[in-house]
N, C-alpha and C positions, 0 to 999 in steps of 0.2 A: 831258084828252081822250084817247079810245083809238084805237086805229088797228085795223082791222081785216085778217089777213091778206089775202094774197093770192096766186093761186098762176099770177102772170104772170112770165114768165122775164127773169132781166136780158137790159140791149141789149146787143149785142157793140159799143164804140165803139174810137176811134185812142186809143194809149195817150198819155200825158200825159208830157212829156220827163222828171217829175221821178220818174215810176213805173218800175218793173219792176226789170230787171236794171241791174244796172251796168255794160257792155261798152262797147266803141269802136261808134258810132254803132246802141248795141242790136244789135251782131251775135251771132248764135249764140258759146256757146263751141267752143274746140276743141282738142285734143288735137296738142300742137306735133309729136309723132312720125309724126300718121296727117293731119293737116290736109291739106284739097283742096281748096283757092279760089288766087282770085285776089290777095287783100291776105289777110294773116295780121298781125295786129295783137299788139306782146309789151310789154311794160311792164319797166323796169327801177328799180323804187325804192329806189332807193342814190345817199345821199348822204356817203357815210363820204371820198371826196377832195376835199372843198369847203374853201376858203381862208378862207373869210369865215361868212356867215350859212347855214345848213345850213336843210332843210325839203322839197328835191325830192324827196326818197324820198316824198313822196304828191302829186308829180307827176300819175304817169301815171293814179290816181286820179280827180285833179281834170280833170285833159283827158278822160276816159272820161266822166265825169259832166257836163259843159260840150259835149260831141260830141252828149247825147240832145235840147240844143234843135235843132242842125243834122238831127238826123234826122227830129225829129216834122218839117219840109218835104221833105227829099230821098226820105223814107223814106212819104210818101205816094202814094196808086194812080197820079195822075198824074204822079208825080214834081214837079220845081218848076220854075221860072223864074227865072237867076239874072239880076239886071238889068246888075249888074258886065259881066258877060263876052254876055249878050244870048245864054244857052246855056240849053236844056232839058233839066236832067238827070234822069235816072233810077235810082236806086240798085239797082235789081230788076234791073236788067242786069250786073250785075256781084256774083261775091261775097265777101262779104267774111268774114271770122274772126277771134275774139279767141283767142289763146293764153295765157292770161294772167299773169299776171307769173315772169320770173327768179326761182327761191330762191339768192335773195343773202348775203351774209354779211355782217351789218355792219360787223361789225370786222377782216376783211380783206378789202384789196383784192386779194390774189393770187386767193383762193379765189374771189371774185366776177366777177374780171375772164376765169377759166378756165369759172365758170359762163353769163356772156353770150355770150362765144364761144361756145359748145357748143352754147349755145339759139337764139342767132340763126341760127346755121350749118345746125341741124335746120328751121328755120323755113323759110330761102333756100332747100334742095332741095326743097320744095313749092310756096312761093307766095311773092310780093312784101312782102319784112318792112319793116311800121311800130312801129319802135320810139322808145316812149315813157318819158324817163329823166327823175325822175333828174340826176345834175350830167355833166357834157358828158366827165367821165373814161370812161364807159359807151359813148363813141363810140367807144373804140380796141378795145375788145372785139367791139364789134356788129360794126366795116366789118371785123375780121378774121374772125370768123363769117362776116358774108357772101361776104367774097374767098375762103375755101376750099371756100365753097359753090360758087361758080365757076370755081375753080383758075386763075385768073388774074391779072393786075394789075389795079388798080382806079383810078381815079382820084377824086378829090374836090373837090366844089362845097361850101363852106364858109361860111355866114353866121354874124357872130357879131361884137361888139364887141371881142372880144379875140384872138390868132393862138391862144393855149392851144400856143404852140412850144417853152416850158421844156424846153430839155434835161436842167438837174439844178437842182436849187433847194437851197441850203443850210436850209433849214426844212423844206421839202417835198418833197423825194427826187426820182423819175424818173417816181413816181405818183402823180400830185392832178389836179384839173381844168384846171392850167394844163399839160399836160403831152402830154393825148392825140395833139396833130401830133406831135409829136416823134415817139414812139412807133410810128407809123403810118410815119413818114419811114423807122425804123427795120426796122420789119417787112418781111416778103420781098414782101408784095403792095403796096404803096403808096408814093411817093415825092412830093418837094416839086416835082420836075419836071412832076406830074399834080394838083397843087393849087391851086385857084383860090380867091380871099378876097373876099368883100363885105364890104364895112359894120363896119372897123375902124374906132375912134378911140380917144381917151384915152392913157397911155402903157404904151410896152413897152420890153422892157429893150432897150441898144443893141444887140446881138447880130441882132435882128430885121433890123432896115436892113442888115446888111449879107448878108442872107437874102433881101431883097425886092431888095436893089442886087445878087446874082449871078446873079439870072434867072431861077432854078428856080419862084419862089413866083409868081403869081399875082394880084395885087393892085387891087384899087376899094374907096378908102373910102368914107364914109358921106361926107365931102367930096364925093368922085367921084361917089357918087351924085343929090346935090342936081346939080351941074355938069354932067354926062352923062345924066341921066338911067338909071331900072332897066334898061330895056331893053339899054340897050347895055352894061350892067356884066352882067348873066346873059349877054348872051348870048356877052361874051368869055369870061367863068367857063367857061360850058361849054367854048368851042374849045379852052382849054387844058386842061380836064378830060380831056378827052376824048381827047385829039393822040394817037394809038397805041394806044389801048387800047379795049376791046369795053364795059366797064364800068364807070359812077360811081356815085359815093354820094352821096347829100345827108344833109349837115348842117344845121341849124338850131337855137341856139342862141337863144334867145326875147328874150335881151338883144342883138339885132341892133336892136330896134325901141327904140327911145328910151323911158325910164322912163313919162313921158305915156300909153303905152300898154298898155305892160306892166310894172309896177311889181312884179308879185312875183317877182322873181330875184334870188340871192344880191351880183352883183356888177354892179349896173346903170351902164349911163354915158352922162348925157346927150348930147344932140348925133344919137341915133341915127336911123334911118332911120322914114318914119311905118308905119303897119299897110296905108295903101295901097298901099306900096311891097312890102309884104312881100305881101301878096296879089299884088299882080301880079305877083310873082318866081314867087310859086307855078305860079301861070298858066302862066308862059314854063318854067320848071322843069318842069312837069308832061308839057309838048313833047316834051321829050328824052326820046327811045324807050333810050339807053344806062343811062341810072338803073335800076336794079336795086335798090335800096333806099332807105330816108329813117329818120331821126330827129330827134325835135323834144327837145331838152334844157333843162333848168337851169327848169323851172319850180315855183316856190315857193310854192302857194296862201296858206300863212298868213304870207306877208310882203304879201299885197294881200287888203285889205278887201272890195275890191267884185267881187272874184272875174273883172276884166279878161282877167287874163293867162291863165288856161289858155281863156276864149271864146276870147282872139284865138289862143292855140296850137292850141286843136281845129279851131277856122275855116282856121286856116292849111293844116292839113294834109288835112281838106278839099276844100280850092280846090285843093292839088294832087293830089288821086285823083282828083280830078275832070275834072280837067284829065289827066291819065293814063291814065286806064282810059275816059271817056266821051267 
């Protein structure tokens, strides 16, 4: 059978989540130096200080790629209806930027940890940086980029299975992913008097307890949380984030949510908080007009089959611009 031409023009239709570019919610790219929006979105894919099972370095990859089913709804003329939050949002109102990734160094972490600084820092004097790592070592870099973008002290909201407060590790030195509080603790913009923790369990060296028993740290675990409920675990995080200072970070750590839901991260531990929990943090997270930044960490696409974990990281992150900007 032949077909005969024809000289009728294609339709112009919505593009299809698995087409196009590969950006954070299909946003334009952008030039980290000359970027002009609202969210500037940066990728960090380094996993060179991970303890255990490595693979985040194509992280922020798989959360860019898992962000384009969120956008074929948000990213439609009339925007969406989200049922969760009983909110209509509009993406077209806000913009957004992809910067895209850190040139990282694999095999050192000095050189990479002075290249995320750099990048985020260029990032924060234009627009609202979402970085996407990567193993959670990538956080002490980012919140210092960001603090010098804002020349001042910073505080930190913290979700995360683990404290990551290693001061010095006889295997693992001063720099691995168990390590980034510390370091922060240590730096001239951030202290444990301005850090607030959700959704520990599992164990930590002793050293911890008597960090959380002298006041300064911040504390609700994933205990606390079933017990008290999210609500009232953000919303103390924040008061103490926040106590004195003009500016917080968020953190997010993807192994916050119990393996059940996100299964692909280096060092999972059950017990963890559900994805409802973490969306509504986002929600209440998103609230807080002092966040000046966020990062979603430690997500490992090919330690999970069904490609769970970066949906529920890109969803996460999300519900909070969304909850932020709209």
């Amino acid at each position: 059978m032949s077909h005969e031409p024809t000289d009728a023009a294609y339709e112009s239709l919505p593009e299809l989540s698995f087409a196009g570019a590969s950006t954070f919610l299909k946003a334009p790219s952008a030039d980290p130096e000359t970027v002009d929006a609202d969210i500037a979105v940066v990728g960090a894919p380094y996993d060179g200080a991970v303890s255990r099972r490595p693979g985040t370095r194509y992280g922020p990859k798989a959360l860019r790629e898992a962000s384009a089913w969120y956008e074929y709804f948000v990213g439609a003329p009339d925007g969406a209806y989200n049922v969760d939050t009983e909110r209509t949002v509009d993406y077209g109102e806000i913009e957004i930027r992809d910067c895209g990734d850190v040139p990282v160094v694999p095999n050192d972490v000095d050189r990479t940890r002075s290249q995320i600084e750099g990048y985020v820092e260029t990032v924060a004097e234009r627009a609202f940086p979402v970085v996407l790592g990567g193993d959670h070592y990538c956080t002490y870099p980012a919140f210092c980029g960001y603090a010098d973008a804002v020349d001042a002290d910073v505080g930190l909201v913290h979700l995360d299975a683990h404290s990551d407060t290693t001061d010095d590790s006889d295997l693992y030195g001063e720099h691995w992913h168990g390590s980034p509080m510390a370091r922060i603790d240590d730096s001239e913009h951030g202290g444990y008097e301005n850090h607030a923790m959700i959704g520990l369990r599992g164990y930590e060296r002793p050293a911890f307890a008597d960090l959380v028993s002298d006041g300064d740290v911040h504390l609700d675990t994933a205990a606390d949380v079933r017990e008290r409920g999210i609500d009232a675990c953000v919303a103390d995080a924040i008061e103490h984030a926040s106590d004195g200072v003009d500016h917080v970070y968020l953190t997010v750590d993807i192994d916050v949510t119990d393996p059940a839901f996100a299964p692909g991260t280096g060092t999972p531990e059950f017990g963890g908080i559900s994805a409802a929990d973490l969306f509504r943090a986002m929600d209440l997270l998103g609230d807080c007009d002092a966040i000046g930044a966020m990062d979603l960490m430690e997500v490992a696409p090919g330690l999970d089959a069904n490609e769970m974990t970066p949906m529920l990281g890109a969803n996460a992150v999300v519900r909070f611009l969304e909850s932020r900007f709209l």
